[in-house]
NUROKOL-356665 format. One record per residue (C-alpha): residue in one letter; x, y, z. Coordinates in steps of 0.001 Angstrom, whole numbers, padded with zeros to 6 digits. Layout:
// residues N
 resn    east   north      up
    A       X       Y       Z
...
//
This chain:
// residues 130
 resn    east   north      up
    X  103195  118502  103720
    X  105329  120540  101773
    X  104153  123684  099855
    X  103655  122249  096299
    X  104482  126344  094782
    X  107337  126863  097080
    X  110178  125265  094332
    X  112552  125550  096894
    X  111246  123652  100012
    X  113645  121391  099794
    X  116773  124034  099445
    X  115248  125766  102791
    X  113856  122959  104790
    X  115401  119239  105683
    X  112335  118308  103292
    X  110861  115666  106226
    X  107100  116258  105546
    X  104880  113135  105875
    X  104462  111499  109062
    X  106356  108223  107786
    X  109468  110475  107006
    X  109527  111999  110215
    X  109144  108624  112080
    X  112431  107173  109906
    X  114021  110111  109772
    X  114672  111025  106061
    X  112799  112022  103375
    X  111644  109217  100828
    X  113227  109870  098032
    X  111000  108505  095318
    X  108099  110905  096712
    X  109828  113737  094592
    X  111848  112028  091579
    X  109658  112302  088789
    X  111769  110119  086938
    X  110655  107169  089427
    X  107172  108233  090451
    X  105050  106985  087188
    X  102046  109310  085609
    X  098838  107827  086814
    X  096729  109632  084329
    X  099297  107197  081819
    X  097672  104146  083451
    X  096616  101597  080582
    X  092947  100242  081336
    X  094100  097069  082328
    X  095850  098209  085188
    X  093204  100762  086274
    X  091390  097646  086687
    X  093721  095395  088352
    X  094520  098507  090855
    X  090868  098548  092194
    X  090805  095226  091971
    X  093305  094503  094218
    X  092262  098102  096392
    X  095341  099555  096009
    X  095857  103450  096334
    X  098702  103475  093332
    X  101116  100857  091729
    X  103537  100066  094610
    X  105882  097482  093910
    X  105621  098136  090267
    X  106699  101971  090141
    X  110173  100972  089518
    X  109265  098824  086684
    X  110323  099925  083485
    X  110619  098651  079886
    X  114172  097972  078886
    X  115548  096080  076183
    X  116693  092372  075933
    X  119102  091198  072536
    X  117591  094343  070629
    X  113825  093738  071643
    X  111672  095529  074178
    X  111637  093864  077215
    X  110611  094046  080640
    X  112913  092046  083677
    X  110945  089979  085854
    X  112779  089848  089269
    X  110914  086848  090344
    X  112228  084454  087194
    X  115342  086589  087355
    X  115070  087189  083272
    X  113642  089128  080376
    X  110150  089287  079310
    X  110333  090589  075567
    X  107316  092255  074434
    X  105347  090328  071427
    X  106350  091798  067835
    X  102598  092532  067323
    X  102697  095358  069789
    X  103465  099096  068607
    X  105674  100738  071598
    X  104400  104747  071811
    X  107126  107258  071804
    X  106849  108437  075538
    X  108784  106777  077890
    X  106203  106618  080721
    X  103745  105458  077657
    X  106590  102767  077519
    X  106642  101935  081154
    X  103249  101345  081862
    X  102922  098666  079028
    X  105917  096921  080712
    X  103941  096867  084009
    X  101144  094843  082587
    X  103069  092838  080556
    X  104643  091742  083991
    X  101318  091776  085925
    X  099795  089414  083014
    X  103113  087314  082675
    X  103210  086654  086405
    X  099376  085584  086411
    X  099820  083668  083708
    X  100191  079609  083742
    X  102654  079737  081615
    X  104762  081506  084044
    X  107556  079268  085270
    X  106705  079612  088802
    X  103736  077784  088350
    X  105606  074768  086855
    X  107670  075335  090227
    X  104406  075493  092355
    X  103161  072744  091215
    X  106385  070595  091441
    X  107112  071518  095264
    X  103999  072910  096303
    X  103067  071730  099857
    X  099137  072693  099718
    X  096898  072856  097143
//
């Protein structure tokens, strides 16, 4: 691993540090954006919960979720419906951007574990087992 005081490890060095980077090859990229990588200590409660639930490390395939905007509203896409989730009115959005974010990821978590979520109609339409 990389000297976290050196700030210029990856000027000097190819910047291939973890065993997984070294097997592929190349360094993985969102390991050192801090644009991508969220703030943990941001976590809401809910997903604090929801991450031990499922034994998770960190948020993996949410880390690129972020809230966006849909017709003027806060919104958050969900890739699986392939549209915008806008956030209820009642909801006051903080300031911070990562504050932001991780409010979008459990309005997607609950949204896609919701029954209301159209894949359920879907399941239930085509689903083979029960």
């Amino acid at each position: 691993m990389s000297d976290k005081s050196d700030i210029n490890h990856y000027l000097t060095s190819d910047g291939i540090d973890t065993d997984r980077e070294k097997m592929i090859g190349q360094t993985i990229g969102y390991r050192y954006d801090v644009n991508l990588v969220p703030d943990y200590a941001r976590l809401t409660t809910y997903l604090k919960r929801y991450i031990e639930h499922m034994g998770w490390q960190d948020l993996n395939w949410l880390e690129d979720v972020h809230m966006g905007y849909e017709e003027g509203r806060a919104a958050v896409f969900d890739r699986n419906i392939n549209g915008w989730v806008t956030v209820p009115e009642d909801i006051t959005l903080p300031d911070n951007q990562q504050d932001r974010d991780m409010i979008a990821r459990e309005l997607l978590v609950k949204f896609q574990m919701s029954p209301k979520h159209p894949l359920v109609e879907l399941r239930n339409a085509y689903g083979k087992f029960e």
